[in-house]
N, CA, C and O atoms as a GROMACS GRO file, in nm:
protein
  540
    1UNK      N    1   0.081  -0.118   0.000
    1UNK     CA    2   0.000   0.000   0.000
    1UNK      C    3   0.087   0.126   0.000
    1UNK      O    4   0.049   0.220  -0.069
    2UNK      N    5   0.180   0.135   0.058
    2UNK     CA    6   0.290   0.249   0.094
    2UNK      C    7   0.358   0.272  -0.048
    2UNK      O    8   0.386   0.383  -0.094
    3UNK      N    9   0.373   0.178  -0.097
    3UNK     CA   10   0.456   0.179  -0.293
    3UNK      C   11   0.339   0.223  -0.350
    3UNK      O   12   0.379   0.278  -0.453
    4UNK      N   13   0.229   0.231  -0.348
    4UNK     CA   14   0.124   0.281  -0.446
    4UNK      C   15   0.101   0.451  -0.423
    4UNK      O   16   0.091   0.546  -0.501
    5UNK      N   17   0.100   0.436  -0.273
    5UNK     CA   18   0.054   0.558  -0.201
    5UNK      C   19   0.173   0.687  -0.258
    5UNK      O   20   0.162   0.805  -0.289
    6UNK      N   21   0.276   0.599  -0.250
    6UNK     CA   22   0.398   0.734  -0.334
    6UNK      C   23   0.400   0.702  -0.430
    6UNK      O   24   0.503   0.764  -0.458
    7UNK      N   25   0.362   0.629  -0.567
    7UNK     CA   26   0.385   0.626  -0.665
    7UNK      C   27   0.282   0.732  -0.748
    7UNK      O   28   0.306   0.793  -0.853
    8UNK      N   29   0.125   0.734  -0.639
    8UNK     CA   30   0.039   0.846  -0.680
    8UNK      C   31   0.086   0.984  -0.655
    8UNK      O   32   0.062   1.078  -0.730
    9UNK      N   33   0.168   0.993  -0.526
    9UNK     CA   34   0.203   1.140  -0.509
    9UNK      C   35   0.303   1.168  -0.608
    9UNK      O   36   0.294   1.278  -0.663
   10UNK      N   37   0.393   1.094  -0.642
   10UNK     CA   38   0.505   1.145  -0.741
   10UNK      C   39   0.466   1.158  -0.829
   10UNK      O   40   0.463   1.273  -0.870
   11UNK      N   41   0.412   1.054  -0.912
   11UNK     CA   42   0.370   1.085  -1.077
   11UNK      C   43   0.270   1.126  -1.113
   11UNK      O   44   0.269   1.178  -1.225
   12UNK      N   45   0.135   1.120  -1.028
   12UNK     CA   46   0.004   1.185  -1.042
   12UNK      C   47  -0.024   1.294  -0.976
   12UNK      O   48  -0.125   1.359  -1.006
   13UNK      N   49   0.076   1.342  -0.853
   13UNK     CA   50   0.066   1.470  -0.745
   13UNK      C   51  -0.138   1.438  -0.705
   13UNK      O   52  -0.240   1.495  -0.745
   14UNK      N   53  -0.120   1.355  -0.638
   14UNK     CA   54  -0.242   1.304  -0.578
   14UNK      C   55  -0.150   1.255  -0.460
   14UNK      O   56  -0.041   1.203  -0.439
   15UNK      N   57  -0.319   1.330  -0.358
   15UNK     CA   58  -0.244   1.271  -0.184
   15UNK      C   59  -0.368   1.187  -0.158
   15UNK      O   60  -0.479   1.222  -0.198
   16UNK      N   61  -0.344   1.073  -0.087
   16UNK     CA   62  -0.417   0.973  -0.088
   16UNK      C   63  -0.461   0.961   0.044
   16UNK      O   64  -0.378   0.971   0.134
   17UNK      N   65  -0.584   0.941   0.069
   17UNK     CA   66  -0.620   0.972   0.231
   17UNK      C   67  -0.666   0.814   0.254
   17UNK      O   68  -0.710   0.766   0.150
   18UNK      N   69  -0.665   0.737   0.348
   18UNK     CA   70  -0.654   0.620   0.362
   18UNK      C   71  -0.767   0.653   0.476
   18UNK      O   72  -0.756   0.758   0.539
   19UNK      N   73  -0.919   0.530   0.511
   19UNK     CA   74  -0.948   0.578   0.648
   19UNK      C   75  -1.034   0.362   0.623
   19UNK      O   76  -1.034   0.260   0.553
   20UNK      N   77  -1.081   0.422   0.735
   20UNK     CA   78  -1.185   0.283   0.783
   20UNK      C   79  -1.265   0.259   0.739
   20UNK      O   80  -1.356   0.343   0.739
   21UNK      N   81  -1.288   0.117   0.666
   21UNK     CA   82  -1.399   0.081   0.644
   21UNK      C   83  -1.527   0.048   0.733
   21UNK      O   84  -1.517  -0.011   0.840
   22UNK      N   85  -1.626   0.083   0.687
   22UNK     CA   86  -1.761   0.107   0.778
   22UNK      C   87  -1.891   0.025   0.643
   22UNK      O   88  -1.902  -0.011   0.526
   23UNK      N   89  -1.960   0.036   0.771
   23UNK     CA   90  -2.092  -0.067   0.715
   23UNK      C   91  -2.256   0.031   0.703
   23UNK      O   92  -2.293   0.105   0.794
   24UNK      N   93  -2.308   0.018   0.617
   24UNK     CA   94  -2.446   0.098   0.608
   24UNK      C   95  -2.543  -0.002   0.679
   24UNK      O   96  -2.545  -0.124   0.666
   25UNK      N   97  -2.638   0.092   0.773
   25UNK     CA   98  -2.696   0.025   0.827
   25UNK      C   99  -2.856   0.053   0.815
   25UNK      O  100  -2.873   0.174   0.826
   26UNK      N  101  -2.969  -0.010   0.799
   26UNK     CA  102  -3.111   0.089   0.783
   26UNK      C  103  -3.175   0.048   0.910
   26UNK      O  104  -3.190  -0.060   0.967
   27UNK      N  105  -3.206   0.161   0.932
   27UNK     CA  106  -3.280   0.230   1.053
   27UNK      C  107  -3.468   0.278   0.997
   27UNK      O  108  -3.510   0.343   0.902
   28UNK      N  109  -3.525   0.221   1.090
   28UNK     CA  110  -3.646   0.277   1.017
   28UNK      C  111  -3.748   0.292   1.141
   28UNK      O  112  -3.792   0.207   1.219
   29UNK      N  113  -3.769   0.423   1.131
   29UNK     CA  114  -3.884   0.520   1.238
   29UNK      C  115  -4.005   0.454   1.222
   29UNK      O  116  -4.034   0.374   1.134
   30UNK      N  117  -4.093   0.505   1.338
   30UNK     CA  118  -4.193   0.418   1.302
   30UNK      C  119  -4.308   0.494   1.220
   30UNK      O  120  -4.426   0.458   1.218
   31UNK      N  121  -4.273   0.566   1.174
   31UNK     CA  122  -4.435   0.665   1.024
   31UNK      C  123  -4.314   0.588   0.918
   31UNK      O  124  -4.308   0.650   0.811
   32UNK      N  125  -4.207   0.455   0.925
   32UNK     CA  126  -4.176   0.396   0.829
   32UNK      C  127  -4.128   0.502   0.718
   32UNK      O  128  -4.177   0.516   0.606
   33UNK      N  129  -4.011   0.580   0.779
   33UNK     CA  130  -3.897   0.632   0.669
   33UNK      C  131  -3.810   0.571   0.708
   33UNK      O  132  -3.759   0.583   0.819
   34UNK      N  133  -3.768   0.474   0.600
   34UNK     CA  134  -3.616   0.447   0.597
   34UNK      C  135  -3.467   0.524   0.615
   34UNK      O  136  -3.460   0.629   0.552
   35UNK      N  137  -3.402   0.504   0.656
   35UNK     CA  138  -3.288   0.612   0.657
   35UNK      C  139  -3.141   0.489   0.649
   35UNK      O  140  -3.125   0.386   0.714
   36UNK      N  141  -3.063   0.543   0.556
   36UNK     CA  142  -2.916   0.497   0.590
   36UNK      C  143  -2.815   0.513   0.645
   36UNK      O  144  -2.762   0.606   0.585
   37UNK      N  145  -2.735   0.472   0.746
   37UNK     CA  146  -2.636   0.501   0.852
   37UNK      C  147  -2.517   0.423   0.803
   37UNK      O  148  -2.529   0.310   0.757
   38UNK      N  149  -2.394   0.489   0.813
   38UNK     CA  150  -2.275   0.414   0.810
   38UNK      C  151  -2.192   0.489   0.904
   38UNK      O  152  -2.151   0.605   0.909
   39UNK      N  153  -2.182   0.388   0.975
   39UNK     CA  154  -2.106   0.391   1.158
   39UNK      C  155  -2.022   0.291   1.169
   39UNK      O  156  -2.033   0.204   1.083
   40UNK      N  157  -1.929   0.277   1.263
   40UNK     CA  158  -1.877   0.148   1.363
   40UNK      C  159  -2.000   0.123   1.419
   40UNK      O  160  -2.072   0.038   1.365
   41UNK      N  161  -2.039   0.183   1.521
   41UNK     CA  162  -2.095   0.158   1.628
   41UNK      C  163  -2.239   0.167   1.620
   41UNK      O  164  -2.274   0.264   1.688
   42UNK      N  165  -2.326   0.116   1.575
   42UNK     CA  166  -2.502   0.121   1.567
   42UNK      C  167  -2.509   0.188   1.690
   42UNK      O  168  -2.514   0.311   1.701
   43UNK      N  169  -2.511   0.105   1.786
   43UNK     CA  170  -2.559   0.121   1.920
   43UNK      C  171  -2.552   0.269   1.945
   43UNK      O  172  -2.635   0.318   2.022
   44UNK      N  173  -2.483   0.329   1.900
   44UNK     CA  174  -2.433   0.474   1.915
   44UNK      C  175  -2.532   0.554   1.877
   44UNK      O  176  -2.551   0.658   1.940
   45UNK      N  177  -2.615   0.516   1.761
   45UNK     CA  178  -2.704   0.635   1.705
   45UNK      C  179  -2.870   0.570   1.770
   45UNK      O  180  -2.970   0.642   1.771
   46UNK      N  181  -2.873   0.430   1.818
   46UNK     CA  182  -2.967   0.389   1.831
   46UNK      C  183  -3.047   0.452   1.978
   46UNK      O  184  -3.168   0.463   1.999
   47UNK      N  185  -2.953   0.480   2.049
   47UNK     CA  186  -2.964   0.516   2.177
   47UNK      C  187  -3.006   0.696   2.182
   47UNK      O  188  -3.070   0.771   2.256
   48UNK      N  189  -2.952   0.704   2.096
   48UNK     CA  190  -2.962   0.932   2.073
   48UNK      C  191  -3.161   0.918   1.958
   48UNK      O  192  -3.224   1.017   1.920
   49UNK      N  193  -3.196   0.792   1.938
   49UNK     CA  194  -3.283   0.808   1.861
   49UNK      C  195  -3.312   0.705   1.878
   49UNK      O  196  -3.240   0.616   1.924
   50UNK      N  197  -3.506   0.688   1.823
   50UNK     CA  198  -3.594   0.590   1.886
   50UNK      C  199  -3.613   0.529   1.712
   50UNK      O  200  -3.645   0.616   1.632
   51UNK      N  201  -3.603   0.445   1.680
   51UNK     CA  202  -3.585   0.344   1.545
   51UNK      C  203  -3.721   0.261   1.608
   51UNK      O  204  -3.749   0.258   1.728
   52UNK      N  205  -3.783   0.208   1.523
   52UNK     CA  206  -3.859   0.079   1.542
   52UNK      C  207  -3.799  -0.041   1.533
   52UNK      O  208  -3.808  -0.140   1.606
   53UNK      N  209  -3.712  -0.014   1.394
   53UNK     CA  210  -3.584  -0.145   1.400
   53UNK      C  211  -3.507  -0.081   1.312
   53UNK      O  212  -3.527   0.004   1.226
   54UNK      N  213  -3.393  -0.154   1.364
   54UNK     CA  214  -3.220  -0.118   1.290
   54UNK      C  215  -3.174  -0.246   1.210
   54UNK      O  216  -3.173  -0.338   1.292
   55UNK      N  217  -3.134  -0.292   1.082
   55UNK     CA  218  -3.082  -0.391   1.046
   55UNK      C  219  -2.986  -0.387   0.980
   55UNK      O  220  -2.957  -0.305   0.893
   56UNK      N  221  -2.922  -0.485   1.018
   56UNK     CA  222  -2.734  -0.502   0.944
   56UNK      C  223  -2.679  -0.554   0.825
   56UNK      O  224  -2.774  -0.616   0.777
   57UNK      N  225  -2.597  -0.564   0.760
   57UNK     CA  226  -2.611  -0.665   0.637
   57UNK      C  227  -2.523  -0.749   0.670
   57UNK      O  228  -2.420  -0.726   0.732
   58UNK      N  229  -2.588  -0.916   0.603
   58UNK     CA  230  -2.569  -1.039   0.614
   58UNK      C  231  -2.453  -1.076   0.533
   58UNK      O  232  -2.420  -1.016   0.430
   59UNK      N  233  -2.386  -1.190   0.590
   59UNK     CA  234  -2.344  -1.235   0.495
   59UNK      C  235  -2.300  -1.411   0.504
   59UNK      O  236  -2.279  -1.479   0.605
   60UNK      N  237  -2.295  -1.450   0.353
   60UNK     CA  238  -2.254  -1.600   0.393
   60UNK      C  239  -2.112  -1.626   0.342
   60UNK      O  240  -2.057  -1.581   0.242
   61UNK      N  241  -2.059  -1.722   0.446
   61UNK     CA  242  -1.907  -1.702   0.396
   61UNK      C  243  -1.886  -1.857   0.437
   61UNK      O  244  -1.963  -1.936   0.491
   62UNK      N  245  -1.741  -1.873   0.386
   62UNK     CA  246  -1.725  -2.004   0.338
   62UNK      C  247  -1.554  -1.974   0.437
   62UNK      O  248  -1.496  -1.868   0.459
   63UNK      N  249  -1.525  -2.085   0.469
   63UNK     CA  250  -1.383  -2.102   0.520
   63UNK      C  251  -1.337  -2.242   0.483
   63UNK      O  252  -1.404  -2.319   0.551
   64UNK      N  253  -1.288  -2.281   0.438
   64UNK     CA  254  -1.172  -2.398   0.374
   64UNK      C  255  -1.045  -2.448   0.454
   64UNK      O  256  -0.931  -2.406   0.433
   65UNK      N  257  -1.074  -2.525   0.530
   65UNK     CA  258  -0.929  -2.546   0.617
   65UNK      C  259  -0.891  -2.663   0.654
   65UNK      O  260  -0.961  -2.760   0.626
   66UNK      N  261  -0.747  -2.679   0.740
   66UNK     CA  262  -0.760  -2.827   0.720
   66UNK      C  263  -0.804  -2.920   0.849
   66UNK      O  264  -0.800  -2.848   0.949
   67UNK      N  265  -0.832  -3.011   0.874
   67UNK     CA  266  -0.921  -3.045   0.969
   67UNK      C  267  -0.895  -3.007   1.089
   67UNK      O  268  -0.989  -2.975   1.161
   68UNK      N  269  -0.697  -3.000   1.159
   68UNK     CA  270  -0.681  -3.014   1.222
   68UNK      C  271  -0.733  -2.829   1.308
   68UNK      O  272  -0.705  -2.798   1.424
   69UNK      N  273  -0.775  -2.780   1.253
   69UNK     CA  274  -0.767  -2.621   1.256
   69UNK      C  275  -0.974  -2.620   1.265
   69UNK      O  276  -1.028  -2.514   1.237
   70UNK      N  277  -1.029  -2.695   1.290
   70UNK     CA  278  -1.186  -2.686   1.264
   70UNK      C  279  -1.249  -2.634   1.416
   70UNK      O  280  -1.334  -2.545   1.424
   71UNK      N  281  -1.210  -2.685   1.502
   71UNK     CA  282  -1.235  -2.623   1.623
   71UNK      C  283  -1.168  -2.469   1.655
   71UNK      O  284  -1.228  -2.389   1.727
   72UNK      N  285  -1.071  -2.445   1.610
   72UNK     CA  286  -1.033  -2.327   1.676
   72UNK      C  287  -1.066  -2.218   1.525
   72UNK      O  288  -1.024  -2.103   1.536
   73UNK      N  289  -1.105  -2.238   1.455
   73UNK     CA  290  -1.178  -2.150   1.342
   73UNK      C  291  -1.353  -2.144   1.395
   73UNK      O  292  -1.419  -2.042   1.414
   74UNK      N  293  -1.402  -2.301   1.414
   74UNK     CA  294  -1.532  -2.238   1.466
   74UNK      C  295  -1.541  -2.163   1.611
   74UNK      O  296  -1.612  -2.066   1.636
   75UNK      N  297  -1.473  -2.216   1.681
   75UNK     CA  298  -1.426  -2.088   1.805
   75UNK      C  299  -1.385  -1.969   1.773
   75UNK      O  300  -1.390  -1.889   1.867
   76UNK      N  301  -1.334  -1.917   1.646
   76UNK     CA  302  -1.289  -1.768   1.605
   76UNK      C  303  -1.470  -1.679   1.548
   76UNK      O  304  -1.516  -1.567   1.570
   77UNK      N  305  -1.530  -1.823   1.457
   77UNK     CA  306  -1.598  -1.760   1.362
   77UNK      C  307  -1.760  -1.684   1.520
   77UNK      O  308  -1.816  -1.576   1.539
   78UNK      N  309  -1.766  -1.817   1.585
   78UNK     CA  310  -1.862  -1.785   1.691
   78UNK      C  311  -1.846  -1.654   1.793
   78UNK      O  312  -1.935  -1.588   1.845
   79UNK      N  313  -1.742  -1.644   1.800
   79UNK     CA  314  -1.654  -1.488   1.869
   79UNK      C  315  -1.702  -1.378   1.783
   79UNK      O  316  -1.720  -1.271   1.841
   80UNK      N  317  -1.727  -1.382   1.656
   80UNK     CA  318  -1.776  -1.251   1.542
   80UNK      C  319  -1.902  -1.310   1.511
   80UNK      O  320  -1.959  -1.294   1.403
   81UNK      N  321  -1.949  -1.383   1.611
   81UNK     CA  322  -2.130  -1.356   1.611
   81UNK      C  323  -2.151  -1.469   1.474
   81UNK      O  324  -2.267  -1.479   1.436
   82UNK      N  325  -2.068  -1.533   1.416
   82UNK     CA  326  -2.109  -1.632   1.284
   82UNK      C  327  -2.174  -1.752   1.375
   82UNK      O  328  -2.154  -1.805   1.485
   83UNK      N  329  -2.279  -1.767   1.245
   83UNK     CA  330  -2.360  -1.888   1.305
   83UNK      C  331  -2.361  -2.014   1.201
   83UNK      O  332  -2.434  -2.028   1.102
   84UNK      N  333  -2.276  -2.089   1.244
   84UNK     CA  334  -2.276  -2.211   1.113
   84UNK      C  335  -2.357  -2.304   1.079
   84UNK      O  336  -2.408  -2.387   1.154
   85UNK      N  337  -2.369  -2.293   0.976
   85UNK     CA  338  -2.551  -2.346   0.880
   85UNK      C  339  -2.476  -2.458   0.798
   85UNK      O  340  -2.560  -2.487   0.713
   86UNK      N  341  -2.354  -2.546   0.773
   86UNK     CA  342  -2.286  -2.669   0.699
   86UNK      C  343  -2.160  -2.655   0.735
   86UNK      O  344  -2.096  -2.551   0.749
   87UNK      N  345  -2.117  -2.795   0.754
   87UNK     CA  346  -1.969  -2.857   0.760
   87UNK      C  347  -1.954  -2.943   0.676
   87UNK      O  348  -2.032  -3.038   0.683
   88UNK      N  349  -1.838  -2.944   0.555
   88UNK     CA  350  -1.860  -3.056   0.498
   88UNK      C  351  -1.711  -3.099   0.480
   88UNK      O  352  -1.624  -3.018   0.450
   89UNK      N  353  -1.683  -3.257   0.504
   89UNK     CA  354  -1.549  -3.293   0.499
   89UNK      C  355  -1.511  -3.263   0.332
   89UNK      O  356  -1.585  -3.329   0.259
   90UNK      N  357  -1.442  -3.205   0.281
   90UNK     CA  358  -1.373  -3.227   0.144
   90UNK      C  359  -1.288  -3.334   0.130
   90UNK      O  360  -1.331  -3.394   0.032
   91UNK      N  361  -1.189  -3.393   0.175
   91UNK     CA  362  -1.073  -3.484   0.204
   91UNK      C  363  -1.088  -3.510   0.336
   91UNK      O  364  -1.164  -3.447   0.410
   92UNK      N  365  -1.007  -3.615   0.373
   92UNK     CA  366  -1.010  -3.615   0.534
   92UNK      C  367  -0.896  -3.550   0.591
   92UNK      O  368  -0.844  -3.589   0.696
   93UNK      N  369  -0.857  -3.458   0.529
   93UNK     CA  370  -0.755  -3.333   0.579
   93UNK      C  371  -0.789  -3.177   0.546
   93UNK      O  372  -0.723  -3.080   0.582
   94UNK      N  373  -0.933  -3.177   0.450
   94UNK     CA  374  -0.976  -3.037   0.425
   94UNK      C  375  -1.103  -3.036   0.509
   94UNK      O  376  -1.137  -3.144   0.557
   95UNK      N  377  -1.156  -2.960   0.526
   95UNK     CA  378  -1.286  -2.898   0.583
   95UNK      C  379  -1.359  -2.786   0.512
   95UNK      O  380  -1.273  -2.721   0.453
   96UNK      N  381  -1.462  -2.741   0.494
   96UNK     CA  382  -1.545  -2.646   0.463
   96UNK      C  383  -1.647  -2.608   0.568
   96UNK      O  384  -1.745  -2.666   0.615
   97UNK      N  385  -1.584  -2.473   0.593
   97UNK     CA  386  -1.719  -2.423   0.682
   97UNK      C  387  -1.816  -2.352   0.641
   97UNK      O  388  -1.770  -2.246   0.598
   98UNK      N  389  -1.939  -2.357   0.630
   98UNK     CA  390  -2.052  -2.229   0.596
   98UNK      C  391  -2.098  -2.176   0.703
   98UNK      O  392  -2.125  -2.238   0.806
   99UNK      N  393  -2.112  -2.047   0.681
   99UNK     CA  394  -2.198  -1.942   0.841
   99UNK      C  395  -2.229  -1.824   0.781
   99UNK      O  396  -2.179  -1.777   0.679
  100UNK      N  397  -2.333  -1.770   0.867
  100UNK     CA  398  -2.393  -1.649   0.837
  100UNK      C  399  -2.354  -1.582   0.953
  100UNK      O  400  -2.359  -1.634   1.064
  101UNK      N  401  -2.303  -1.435   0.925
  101UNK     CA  402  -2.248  -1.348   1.020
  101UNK      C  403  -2.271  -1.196   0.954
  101UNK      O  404  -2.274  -1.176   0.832
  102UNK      N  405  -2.286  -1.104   1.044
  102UNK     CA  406  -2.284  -0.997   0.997
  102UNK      C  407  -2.162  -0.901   0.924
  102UNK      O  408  -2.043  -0.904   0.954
  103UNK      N  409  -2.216  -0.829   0.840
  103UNK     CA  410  -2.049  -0.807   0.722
  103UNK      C  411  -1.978  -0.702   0.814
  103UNK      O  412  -1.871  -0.664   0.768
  104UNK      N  413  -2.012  -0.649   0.928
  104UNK     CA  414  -1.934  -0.552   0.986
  104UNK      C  415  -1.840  -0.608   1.102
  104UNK      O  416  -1.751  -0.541   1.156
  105UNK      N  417  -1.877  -0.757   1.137
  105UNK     CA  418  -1.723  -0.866   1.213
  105UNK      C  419  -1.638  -0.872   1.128
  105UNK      O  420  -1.532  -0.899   1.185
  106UNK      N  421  -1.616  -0.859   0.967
  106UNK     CA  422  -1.540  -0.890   0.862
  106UNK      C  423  -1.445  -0.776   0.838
  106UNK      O  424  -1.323  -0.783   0.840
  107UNK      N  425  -1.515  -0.674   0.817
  107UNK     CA  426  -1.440  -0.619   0.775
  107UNK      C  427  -1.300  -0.537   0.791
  107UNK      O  428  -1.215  -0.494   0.713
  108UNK      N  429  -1.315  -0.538   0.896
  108UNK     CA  430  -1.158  -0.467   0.989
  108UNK      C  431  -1.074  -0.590   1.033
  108UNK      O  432  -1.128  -0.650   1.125
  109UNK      N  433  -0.954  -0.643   0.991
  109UNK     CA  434  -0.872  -0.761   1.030
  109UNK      C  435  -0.933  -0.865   1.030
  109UNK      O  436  -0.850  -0.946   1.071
  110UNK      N  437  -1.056  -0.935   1.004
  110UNK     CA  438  -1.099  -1.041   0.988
  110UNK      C  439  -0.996  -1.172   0.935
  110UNK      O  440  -0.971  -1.277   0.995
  111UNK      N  441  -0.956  -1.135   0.826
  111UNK     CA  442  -0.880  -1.214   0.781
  111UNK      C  443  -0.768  -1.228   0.822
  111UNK      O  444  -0.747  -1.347   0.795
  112UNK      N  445  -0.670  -1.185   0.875
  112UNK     CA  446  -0.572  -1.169   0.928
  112UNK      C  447  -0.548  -1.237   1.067
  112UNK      O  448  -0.436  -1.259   1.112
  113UNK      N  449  -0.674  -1.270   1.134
  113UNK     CA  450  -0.676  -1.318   1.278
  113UNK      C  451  -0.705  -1.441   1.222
  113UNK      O  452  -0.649  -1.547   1.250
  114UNK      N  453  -0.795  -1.425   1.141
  114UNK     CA  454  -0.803  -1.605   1.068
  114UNK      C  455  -0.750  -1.690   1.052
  114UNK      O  456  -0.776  -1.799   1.103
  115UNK      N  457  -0.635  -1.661   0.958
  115UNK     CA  458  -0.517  -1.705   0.924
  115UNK      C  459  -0.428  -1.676   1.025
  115UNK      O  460  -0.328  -1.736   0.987
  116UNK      N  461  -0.401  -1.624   1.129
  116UNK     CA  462  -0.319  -1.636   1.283
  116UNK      C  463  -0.411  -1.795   1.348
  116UNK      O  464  -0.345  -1.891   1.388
  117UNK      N  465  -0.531  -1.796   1.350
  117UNK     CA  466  -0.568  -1.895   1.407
  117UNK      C  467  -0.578  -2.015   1.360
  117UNK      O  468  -0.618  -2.110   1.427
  118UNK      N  469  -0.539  -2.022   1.220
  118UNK     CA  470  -0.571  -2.144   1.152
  118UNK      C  471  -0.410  -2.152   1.085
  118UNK      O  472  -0.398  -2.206   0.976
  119UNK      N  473  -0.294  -2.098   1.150
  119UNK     CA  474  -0.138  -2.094   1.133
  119UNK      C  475  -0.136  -2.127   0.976
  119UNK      O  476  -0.078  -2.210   0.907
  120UNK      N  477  -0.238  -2.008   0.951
  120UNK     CA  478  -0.192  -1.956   0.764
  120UNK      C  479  -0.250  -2.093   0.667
  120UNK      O  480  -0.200  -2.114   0.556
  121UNK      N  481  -0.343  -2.168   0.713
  121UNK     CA  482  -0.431  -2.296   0.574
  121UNK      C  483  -0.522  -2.288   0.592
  121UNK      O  484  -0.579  -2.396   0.582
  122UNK      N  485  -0.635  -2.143   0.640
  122UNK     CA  486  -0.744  -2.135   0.627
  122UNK      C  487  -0.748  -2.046   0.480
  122UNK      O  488  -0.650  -1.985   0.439
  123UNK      N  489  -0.882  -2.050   0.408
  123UNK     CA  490  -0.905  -2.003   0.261
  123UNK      C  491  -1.036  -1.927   0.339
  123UNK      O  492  -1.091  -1.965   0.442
  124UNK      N  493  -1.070  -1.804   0.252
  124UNK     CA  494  -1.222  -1.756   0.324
  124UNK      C  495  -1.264  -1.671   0.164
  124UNK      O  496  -1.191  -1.653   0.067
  125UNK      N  497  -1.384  -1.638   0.182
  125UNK     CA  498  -1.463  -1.651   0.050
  125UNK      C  499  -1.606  -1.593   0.083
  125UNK      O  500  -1.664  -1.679   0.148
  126UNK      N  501  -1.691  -1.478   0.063
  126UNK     CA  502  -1.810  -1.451   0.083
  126UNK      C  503  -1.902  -1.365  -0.024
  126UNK      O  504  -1.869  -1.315  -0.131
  127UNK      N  505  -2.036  -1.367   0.048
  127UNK     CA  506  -2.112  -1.307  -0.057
  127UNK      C  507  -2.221  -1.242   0.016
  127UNK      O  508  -2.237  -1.293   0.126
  128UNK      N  509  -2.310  -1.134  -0.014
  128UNK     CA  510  -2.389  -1.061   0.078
  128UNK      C  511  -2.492  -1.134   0.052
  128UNK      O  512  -2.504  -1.171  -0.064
  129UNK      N  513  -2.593  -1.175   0.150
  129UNK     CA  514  -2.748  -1.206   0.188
  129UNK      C  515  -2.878  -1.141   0.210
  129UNK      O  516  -2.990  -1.194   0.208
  130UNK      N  517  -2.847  -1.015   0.230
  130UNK     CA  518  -2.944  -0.948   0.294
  130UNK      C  519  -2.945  -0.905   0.368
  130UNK      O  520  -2.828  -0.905   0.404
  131UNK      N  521  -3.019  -0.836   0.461
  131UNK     CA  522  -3.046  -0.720   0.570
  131UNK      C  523  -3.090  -0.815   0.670
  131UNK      O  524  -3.165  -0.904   0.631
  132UNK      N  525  -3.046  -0.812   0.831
  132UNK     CA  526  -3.112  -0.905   0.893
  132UNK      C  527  -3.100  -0.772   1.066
  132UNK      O  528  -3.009  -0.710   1.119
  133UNK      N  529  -3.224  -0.786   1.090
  133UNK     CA  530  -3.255  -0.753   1.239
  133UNK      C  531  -3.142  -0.721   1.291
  133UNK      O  532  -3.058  -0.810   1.274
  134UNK      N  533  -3.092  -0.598   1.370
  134UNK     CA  534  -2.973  -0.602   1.447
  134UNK      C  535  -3.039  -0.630   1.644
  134UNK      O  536  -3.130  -0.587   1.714
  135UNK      N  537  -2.935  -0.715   1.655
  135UNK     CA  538  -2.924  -0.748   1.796
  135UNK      C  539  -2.923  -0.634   1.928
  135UNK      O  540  -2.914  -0.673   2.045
   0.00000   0.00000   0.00000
């Protein structure tokens, strides 16, 4: 990222502002206006304002690993609120996990703790679902 980041300032004289990824969230009053929020923290705006309901976006994701790593990946994935819906042996040294979790456990280091917990032979892979009730 740092080789790109100066390769734009030198040859394009573009300064590149780098920040956090965040999640849109819909919030909806109860005379039912929708509204869109993108926060860290829901809880934050939910509390300064009365919503009828707040919902998050879904997602289903896939993890690939090898067996010996299946407990301490579903112990990572259950920690970010994933709820696993299939296990399926591939080999009797691969695994496949499926779970539905919300896309805002993902997106900040997700992967990175993954692969710390699964000592770098976990694979991960997702796709959005939908809007689901926030907790």
């Amino acid at each position: 990222m740092e080789i790109i980041q100066e390769r734009l300032e030198r040859e394009f004289d573009m300064t590149v502002i780098t920040t956090v990824p965040n999640v849109s969230y819909h919030a909806l009053y109860k005379n039912k206006i929708q509204m869109r929020y993108c926060c860290k923290q829901p809880n934050r705006f939910t509390r300064s304002i009365k919503f009828d309901r707040v919902e998050e976006p879904y997602i289903k994701a896939s993890i690939i690993t090898k067996s010996d790593f299946v407990g301490t990946s579903n112990e990572f994935v259950y920690r970010k609120k994933g709820e696993i819906t299939n296990q399926t042996y591939l080999t009797t040294e691969r695994v496949e996990l499926t779970f539905d979790m919300p896309l805002a456990e993902i997106v900040f280091d997700f992967y990175d703790r993954l692969k710390t917990v699964s000592k770098g032979y976990a694979s991960f892979d997702y796709h959005p679902i939908g809007m689901r009730l926030l907790n």
